[in-house]
C-alpha positions in Angstrom: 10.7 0.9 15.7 13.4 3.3 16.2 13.4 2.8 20.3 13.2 -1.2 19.6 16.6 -0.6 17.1 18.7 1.4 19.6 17.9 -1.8 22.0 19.6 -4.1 20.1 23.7 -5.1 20.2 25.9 -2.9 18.2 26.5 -5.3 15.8 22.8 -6.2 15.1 22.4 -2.9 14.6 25.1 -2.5 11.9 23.4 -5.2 10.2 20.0 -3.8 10.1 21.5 -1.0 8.7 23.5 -2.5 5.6 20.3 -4.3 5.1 18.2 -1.3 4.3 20.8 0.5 2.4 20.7 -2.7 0.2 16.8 -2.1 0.2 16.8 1.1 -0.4 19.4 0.6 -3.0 17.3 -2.2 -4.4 14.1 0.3 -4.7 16.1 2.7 -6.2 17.2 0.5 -9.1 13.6 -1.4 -9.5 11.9 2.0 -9.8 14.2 3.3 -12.8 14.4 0.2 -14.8 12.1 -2.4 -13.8 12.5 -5.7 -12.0 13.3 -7.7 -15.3 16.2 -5.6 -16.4 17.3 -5.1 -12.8 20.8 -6.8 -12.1 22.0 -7.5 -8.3 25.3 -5.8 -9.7 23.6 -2.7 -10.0 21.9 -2.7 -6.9 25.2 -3.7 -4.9 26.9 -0.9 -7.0 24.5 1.6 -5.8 24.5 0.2 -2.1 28.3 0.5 -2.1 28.7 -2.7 -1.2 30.0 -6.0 -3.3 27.9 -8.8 -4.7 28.8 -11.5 -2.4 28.2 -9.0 0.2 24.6 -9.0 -1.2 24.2 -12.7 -1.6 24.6 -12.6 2.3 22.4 -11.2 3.7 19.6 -12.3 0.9 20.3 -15.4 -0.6 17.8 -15.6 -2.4 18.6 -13.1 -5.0 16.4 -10.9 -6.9 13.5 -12.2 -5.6 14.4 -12.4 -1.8 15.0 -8.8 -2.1 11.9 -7.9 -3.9 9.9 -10.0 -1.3 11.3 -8.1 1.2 10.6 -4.8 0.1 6.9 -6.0 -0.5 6.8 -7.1 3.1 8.7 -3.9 4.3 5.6 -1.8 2.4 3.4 -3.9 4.3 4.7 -3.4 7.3 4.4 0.3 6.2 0.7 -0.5 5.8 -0.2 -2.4 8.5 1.0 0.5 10.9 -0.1 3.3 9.1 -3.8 1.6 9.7 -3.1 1.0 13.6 -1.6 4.7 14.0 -5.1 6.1 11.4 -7.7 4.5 13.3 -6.4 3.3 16.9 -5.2 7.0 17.4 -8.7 8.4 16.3 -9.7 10.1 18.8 -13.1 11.7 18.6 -12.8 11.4 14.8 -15.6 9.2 13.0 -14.5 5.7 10.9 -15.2 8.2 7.9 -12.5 10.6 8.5 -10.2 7.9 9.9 -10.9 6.0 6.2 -10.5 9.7 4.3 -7.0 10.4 6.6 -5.8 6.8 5.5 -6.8 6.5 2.1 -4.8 10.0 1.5 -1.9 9.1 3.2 -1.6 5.9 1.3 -2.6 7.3 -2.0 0.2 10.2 -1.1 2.5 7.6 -0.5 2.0 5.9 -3.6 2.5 8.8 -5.6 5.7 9.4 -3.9 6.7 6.1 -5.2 4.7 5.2 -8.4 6.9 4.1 -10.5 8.1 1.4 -7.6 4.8 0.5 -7.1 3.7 -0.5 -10.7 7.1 -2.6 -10.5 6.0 -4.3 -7.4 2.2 -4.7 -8.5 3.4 -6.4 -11.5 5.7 -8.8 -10.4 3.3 -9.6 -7.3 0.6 -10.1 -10.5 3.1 -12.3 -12.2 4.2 -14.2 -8.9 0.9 -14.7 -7.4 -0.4 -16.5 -10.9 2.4 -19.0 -11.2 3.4 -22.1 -10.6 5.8 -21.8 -7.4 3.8 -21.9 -4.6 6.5 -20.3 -2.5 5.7 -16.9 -3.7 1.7 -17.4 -3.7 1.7 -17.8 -0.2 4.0 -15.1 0.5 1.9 -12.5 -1.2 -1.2 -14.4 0.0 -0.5 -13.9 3.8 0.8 -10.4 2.9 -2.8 -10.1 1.7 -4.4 -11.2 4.7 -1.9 -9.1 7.0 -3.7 -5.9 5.4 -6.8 -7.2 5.6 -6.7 -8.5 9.0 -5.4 -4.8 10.1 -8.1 -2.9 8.7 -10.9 -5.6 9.7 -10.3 -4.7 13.5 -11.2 -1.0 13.3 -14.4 -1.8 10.4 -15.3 -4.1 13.2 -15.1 -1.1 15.9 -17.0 1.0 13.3 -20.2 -1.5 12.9 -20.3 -2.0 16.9 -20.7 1.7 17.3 -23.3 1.7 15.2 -21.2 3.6 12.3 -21.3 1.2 9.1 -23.7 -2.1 8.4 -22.9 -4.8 10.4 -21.1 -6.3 7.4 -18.4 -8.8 7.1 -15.6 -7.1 8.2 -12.7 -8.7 6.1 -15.1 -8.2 3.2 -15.6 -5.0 3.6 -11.6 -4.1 4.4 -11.2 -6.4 0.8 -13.1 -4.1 -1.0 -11.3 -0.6 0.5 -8.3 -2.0 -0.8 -9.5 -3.2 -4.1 -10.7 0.1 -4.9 -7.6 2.0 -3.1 -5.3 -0.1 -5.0 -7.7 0.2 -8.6 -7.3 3.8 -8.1 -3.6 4.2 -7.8 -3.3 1.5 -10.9 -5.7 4.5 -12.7 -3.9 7.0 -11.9 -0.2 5.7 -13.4 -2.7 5.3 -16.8 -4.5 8.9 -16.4 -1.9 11.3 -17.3 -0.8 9.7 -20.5 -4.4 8.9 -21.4 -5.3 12.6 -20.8 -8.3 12.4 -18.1 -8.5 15.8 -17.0 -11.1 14.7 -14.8 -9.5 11.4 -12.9 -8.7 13.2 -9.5 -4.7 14.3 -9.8 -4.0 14.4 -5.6 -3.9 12.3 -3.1 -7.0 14.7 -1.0 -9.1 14.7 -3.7 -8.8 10.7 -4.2 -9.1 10.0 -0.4 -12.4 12.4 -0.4 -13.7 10.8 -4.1 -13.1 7.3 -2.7 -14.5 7.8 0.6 -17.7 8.9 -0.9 -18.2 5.7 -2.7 -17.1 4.0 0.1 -19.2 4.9 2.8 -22.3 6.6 0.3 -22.4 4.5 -2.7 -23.8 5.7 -5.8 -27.4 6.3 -4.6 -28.2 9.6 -4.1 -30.0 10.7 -1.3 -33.4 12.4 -1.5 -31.9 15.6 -0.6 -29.7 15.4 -3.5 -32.1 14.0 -5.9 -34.2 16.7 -5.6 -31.0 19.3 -6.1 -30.1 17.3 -9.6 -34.0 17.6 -10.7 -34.2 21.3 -9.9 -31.1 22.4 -12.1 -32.1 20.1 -15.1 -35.8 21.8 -15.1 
């Protein structure tokens, strides 16, 4: 992304670069006090830059710029599954899905308070009655899903995983990644000592149920039966 950037004319590149202040700017201000109390002079205060300025380059408001950052984080997402699985190796689809599900838990927590932001406006968007936004987060949807599809797909022609539907099986690794961070903004506050507290200890609890289930395995069965005689 960088190399493509330093491609482009001087001025483009100026551009870009007011742009993701603004975004950044934008994050900054959604995180501390929530989309709905957010106001585009207190994101074009903290850009440094005025509010016509900001009506510019989004003019859509509010909600341009919120779609935009959503889109941003799935670009985010979208490469951080092409660089996990396509640049492998030797590794197995297991510990490609452990290395990704801990980097993207990881990043959440960098960002949690963000994220609830986003996931509850995308919530509130995708239920109503402008279709505008429902098809935005829709096909943001199937971006991730179509990503992580290609590699499942690898996975069950090696002989890995069952030869399940891919794009089923990529929806469910994301339901549960994205149950689990939603858990884990409620954990701390509810006092679950037990709810796993980093992003290793998520990927490795997640990829178990993932790839074993809850069935245990005759090994195992007899291991829980010996300690409870």
């Amino acid at each position: 992304m960088k190399e493509h950037t330093q491609t482009l004319p001087r001025r483009e590149r100026e551009r870009m670069a007011r742009k993701t202040a603004m975004l950044d700017a934008a994050q900054e201000v959604f995180a501390e006090k929530g989309y709905s109390r957010a106001t585009l002079e207190e994101v074009a205060a903290r850009a440094e830059y005025g509010k016509g300025t900001l009506y510019n380059y989004f003019p859509g408001g509010k909600q341009e710029i919120l779609l935009a950052i959503v889109e941003h984080f799935h670009d985010e997402l979208c490469g951080l599954i092409d660089r996990t699985f396509t640049g492998a190796g030797n590794r197995s689809f297991r510990e490609s899905l452990a290395s990704f599900l801990e980097q993207t838990f990881a990043f959440f927590l960098e960002r949690t308070e963000l994220f609830v932001t986003l996931l509850r406006e995308a919530h509130r968007m995708g239920l109503s009655d402008d279709p505008q936004p429902r098809k935005f987060f829709s096909e943001q949807r199937e971006r991730a899903l179509a990503a992580l599809s290609v590699p499942i797909e690898r996975a069950i022609h090696r002989g890995e995983i069952r030869a399940l539907s891919p794009r089923l099986l990529a929806h469910m690794i994301l339901v549960n990644l994205n149950g689990a961070q939603m858990r884990a903004c409620l954990a701390p506050s509810e006092g679950e000592s037990d709810f796993p507290d980093t992003s290793r200890t998520m990927a490795v609890f997640l990829t178990d149920l993932i790839m074993d289930g809850l069935r245990t395995s005759p090994e195992m069965k007899d291991h829980a039966q010996s300690h409870a005689i």
